[in-house]
C-alpha positions, 0 to 999 in steps of 0.5 A: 631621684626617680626611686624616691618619686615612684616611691612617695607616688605609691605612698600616696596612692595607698593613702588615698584609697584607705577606705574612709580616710578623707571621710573622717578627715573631713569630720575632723574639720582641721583649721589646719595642717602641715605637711613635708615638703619632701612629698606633695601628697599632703598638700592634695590631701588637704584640698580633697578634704577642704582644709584651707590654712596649711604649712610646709615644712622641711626635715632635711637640710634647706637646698636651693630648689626649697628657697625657690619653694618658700620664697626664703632669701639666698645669697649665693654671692657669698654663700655656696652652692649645696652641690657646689665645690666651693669652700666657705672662703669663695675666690671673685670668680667662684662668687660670680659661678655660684651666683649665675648658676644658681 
């Protein structure tokens, strides 16, 4: 995952030192925005710029880490783990593994 954190860091700060950028996006006067979950920089972007009202939004598969994000409910008495080895069908003590460590 370090690769994917210097890569959206470097995407980042290309972004921000686009000349002009943040101006004409402050002339815009966006009542909103969305951004990927994936990579923050948006959500910077937007208070740089001033806009208040914005989403997050998520391509990928949802994993735990984003329910935490989102505040989304999770049922890992009976659903497994992304990175679990447990099937669909959970034995007691699986149930009980999943629900602890997540």
């Amino acid at each position: 995952m370090n690769w994917i954190n210097q890569a959206t860091s470097l995407q980042c700060s290309a972004t921000l030192r686009t000349p002009g950028l943040l101006d004409r996006m402050r002339a815009e006067k966006f009542d909103a925005a969305f951004s990927e979950a994936i990579d923050m920089c948006g959500f910077g972007i937007f208070h740089l710029v001033g806009i208040k009202s914005y989403a997050l939004m998520m391509s990928a598969s949802t994993t735990e880490g984003s329910f935490d994000i989102t505040g989304a409910p999770t049922a890992p008495s009976y659903v497994p783990g992304t990175m679990a080895d447990f099937g669909e069908r959970m034995t007691f003590l699986q149930r009980v593994t999943n629900t602890i460590t997540l």
